[in-house]
MARLUMSE-53240 format. One line per 4 residues: number of its first residue (from 1); for each residue x, y, z of C-alpha. Coordinates in nm, 4 decimals, m for minus. Layout:
MARLUMSE-53240
NUM	X,Y,Z | ...
This chain:
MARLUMSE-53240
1	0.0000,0.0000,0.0000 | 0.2622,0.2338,0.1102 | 0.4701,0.2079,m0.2022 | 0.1816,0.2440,m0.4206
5	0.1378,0.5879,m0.2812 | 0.4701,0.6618,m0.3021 | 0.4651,0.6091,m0.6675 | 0.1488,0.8638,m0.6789
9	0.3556,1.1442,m0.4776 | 0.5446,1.3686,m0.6826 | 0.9427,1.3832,m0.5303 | 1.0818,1.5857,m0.7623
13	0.8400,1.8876,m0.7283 | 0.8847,1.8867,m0.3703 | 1.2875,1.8733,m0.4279 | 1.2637,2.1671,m0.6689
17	0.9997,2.3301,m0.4105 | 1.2745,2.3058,m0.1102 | 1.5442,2.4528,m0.3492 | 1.3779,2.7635,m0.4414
21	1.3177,2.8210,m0.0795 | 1.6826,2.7515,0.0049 | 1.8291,2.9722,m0.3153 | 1.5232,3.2673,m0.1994
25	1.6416,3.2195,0.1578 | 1.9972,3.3016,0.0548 | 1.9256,3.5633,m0.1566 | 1.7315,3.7606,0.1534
29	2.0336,3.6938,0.3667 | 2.3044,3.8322,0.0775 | 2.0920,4.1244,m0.0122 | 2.0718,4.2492,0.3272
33	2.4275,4.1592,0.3810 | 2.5435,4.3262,0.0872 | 2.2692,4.6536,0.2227 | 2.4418,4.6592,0.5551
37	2.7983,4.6292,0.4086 | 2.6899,4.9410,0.1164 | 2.5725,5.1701,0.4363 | 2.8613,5.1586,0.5994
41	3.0542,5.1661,0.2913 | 3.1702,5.5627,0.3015 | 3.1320,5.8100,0.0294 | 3.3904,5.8299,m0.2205
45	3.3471,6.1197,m0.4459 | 3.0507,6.3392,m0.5152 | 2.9868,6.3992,m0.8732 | 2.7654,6.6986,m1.0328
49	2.6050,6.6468,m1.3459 | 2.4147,6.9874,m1.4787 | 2.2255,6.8693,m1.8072 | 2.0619,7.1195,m2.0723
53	2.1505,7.4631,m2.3373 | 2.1343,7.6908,m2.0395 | 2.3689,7.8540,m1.7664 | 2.1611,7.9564,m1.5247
57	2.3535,7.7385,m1.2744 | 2.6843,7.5789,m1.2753 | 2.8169,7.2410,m1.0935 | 3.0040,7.4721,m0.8268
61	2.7049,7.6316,m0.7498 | 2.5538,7.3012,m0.6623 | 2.8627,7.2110,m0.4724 | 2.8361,7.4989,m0.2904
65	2.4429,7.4774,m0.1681 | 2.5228,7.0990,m0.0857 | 2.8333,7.1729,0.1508 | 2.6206,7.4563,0.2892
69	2.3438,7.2512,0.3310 | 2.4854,6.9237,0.4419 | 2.8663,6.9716,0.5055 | 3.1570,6.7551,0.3655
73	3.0033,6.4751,0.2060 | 3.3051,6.2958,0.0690 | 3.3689,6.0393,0.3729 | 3.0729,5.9732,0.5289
77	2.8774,5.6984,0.5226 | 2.6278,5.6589,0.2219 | 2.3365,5.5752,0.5030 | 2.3971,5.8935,0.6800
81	2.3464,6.0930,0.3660 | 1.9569,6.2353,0.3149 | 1.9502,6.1144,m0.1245 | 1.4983,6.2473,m0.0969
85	1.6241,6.5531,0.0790 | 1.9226,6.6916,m0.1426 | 1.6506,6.5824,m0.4309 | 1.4060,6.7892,m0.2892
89	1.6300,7.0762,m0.2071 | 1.7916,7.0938,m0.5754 | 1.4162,7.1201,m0.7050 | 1.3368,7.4039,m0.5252
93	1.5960,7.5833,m0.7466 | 1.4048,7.8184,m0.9362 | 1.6008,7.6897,m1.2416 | 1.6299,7.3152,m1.1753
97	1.4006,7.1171,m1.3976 | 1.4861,6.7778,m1.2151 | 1.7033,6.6322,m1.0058 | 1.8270,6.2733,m0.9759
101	2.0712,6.1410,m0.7300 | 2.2608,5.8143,m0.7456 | 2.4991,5.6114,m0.5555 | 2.7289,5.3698,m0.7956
105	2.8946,5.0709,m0.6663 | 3.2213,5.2127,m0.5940 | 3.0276,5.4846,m0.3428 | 3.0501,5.7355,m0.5413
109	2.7244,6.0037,m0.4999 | 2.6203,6.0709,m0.8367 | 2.3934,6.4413,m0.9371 | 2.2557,6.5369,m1.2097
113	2.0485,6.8054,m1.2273 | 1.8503,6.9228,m1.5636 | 1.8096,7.3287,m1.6208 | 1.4855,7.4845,m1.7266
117	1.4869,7.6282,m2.0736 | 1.3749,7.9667,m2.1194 | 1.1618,8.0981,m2.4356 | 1.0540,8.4465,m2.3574
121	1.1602,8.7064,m2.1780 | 0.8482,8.9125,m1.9863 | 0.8587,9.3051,m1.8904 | 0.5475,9.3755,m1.7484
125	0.3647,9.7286,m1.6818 | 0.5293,9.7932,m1.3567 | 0.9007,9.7046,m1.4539 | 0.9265,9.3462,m1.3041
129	1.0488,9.1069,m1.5458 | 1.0986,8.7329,m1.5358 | 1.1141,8.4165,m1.8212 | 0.8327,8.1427,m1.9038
133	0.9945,7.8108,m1.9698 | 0.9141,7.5368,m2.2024 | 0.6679,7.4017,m1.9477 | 0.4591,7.7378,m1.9537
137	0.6173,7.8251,m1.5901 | 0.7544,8.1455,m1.4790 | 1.0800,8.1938,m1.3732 | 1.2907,8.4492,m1.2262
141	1.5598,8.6597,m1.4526 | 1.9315,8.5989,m1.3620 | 2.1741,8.8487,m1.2921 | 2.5086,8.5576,m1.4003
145	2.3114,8.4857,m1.7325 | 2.1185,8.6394,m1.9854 | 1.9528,8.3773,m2.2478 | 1.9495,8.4875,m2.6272
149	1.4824,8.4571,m2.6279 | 1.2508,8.6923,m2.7412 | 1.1776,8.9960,m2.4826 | 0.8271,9.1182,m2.4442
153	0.7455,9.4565,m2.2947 | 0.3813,9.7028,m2.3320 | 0.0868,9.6671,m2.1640 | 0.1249,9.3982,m1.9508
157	m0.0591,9.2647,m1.6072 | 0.0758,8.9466,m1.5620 | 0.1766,8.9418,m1.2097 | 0.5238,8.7908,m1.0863
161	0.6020,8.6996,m0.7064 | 0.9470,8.5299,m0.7804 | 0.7895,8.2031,m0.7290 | 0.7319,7.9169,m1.0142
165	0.3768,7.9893,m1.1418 | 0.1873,7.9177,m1.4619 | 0.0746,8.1691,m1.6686 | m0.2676,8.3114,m1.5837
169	m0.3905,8.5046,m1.8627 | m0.4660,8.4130,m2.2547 | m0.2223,8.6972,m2.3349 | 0.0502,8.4747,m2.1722
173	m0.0704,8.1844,m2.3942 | m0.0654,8.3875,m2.7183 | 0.2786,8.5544,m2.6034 | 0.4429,8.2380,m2.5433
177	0.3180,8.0376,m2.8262 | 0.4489,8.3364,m3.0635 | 0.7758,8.3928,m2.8607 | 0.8408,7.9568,m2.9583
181	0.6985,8.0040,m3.3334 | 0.9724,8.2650,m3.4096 | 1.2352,8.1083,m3.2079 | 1.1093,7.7898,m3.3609
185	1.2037,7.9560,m3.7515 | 1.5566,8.0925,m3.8322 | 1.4361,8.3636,m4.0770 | 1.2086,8.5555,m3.8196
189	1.4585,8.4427,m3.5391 | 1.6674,8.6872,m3.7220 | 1.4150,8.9491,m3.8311 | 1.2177,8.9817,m3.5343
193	1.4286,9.1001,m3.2231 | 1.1293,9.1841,m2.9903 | 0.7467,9.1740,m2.9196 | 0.5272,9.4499,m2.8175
197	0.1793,9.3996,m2.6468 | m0.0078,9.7800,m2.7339 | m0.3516,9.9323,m2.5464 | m0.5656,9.6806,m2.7197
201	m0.3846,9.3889,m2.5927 | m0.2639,9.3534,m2.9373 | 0.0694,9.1292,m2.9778 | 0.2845,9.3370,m3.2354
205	0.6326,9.2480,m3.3979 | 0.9358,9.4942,m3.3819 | 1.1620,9.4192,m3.6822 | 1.5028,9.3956,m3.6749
209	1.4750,9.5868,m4.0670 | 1.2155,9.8346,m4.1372 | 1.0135,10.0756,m3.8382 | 0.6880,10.0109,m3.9291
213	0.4549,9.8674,m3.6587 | 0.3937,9.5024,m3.7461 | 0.0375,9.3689,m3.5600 | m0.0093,8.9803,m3.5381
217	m0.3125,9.0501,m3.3052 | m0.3491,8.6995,m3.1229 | m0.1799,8.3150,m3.1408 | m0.4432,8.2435,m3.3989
221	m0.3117,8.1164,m3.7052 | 0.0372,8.2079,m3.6464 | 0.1807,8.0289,m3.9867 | m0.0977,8.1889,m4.1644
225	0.0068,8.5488,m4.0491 | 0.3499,8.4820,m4.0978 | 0.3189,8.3667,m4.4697 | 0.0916,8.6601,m4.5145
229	0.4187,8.8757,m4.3411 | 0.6732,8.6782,m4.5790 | 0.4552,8.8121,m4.8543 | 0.4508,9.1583,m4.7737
233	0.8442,9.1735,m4.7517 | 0.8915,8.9475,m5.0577 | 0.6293,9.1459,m5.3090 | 0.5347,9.4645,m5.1240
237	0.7905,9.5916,m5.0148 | 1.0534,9.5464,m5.3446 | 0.8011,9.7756,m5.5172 | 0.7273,10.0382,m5.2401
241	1.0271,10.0106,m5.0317 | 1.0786,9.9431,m4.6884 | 0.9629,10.3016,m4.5483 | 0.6137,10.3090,m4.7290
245	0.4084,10.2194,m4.4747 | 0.3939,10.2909,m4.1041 | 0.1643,10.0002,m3.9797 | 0.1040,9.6324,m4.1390
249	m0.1500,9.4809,m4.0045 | m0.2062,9.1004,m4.0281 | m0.4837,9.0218,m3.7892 | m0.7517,9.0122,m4.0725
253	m0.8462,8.6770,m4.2575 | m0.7425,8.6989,m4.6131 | m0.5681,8.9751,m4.6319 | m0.2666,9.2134,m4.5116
257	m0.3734,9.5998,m4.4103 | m0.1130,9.8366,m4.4332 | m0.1534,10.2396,m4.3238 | 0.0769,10.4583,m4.5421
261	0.3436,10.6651,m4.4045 | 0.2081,11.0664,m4.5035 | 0.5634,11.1363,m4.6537 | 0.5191,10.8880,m4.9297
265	0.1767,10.9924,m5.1700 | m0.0714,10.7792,m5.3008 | 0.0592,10.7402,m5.6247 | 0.4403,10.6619,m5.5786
269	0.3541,10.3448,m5.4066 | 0.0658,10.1840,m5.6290 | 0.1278,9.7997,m5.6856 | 0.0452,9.7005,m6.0073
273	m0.1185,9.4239,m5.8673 | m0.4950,9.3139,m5.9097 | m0.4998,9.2090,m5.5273 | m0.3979,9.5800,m5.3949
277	m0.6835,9.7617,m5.2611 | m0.6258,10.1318,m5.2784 | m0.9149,10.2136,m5.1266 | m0.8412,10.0229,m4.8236
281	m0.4789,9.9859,m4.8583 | m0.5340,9.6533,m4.8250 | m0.3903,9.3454,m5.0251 | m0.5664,9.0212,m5.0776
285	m0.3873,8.6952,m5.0030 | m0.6297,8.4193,m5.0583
């Protein structure tokens, strides 16, 4: 009876069930071995890692808030060292994106901290200025570095606190979606060097060529506008020259509105065109 049962029991699945207990068992008792033996371990080198385009801060600068902050880190043990808290502190950096920190096997306490990239530069109504970063967030201006992004001055409300807030208005939304559209294209990258928000909340384009008063209006249909733009420099203006008009305006579907300068007449600017307007000064583009 008995060794018919044993034929029915299955050995070898309760042989392979003991071993993966054993070789589990052993692995508990070697990781925290190896846990215990890697706290103690002491710190061998701190390295800083700043990532990104920008120079807001430098690795010394890091070094520096970390001594201040913690003291000599180089010798003590990797357990006594607070990895959450330095991560929390670096990201409270008005210019720290993100902030990782390591420890390799040879103790060595790795950093590497990623910059916010700036796209405009804001001047608001009552001369405080700061920078909206790709993420849409304010940030304050630096006095060590000075980005090459669009600047944006006029009438402007937008509030800053030297804190990291999103934008609150639709005027920031328009401003910073034009500010990355020209950045965004190397020809008005070169031709544009600054925006202007006017009385009607109006965003308007100071060329780098040319003093005319360039209106885009709104973020609406920014490629549109610009190809309507490219057209007035590339037909218009070759047959009128650059002084003609005082004001182009492209907020208007269709079509580009320009107001004549009063030292040029009527008739020394007429475009032999059929989609010039005279009445309106207005050329069609559809």
């Amino acid at each position: 009876m008995f060794k018919r049962l044993s034929y029915r029991f299955n050995w070898r699945n309760l042989l392979y069930s003991v071993a993966g207990l054993a070789l589990s068992a052993a692995l508990v008792l070697l990781m925290g071995f190896i846990g215990k033996k890697s706290g103690e371990q002491a710190c061998s080198a701190v390295e800083v890692i700043v990532l990104g385009d920008e120079s807001f801060i430098e690795q010394k600068d890091i070094t520096a808030m970390l001594t201040e902050s913690y003291g000599e880190l180089v010798g003590r043990t990797l357990e006594s060292i607070p990895i959450h808290k330095i991560e929390q502190d670096l990201r409270q950096i008005p210019y720290v994106f993100s902030a990782i920190v390591t420890i390799d096997m040879d103790g060595q306490l790795i950093i590497r901290v990623k910059q916010r990239e700036a796209v405009v530069r804001i001047i608001n109504k009552e001369g405080v200025d700061f920078y909206i970063d790709r993420q849409g967030h304010k940030m304050p201006v630096s006095l060590k570095y000075v980005p090459r992004v669009p600047v944006v001055n006029g009438y402007i409300s937008e509030p800053y606190d030297s804190t990291l807030d999103s934008t609150k208005s639709q005027l920031m939304n328009d401003i910073f979606k034009t500010a990355q559209f020209v950045s965004g294209d190397s020809v008005w990258n070169s031709q544009v060097v600054q925006l202007y928000v006017n009385e009607y909340q109006d965003i308007e384009l100071v060329p780098r060529v040319g003093t005319q008063r360039i209106i885009l209006g709104n973020a609406d249909s920014l490629e549109r506008k610009f190809e309507k733009l490219l057209l007035f420099y590339r037909k218009i203006v070759p047959r009128t020259g650059i002084s003609a008009y005082k004001t182009v305006n492209l907020k208007f579907a269709g079509q580009i509105v320009c107001e004549r300068d009063e030292r040029f007449k009527l008739e020394d600017i007429m475009i032999p065109d059929s989609t010039y307007n005279s009445t309106t000064n207005s050329i069609n583009t559809q």
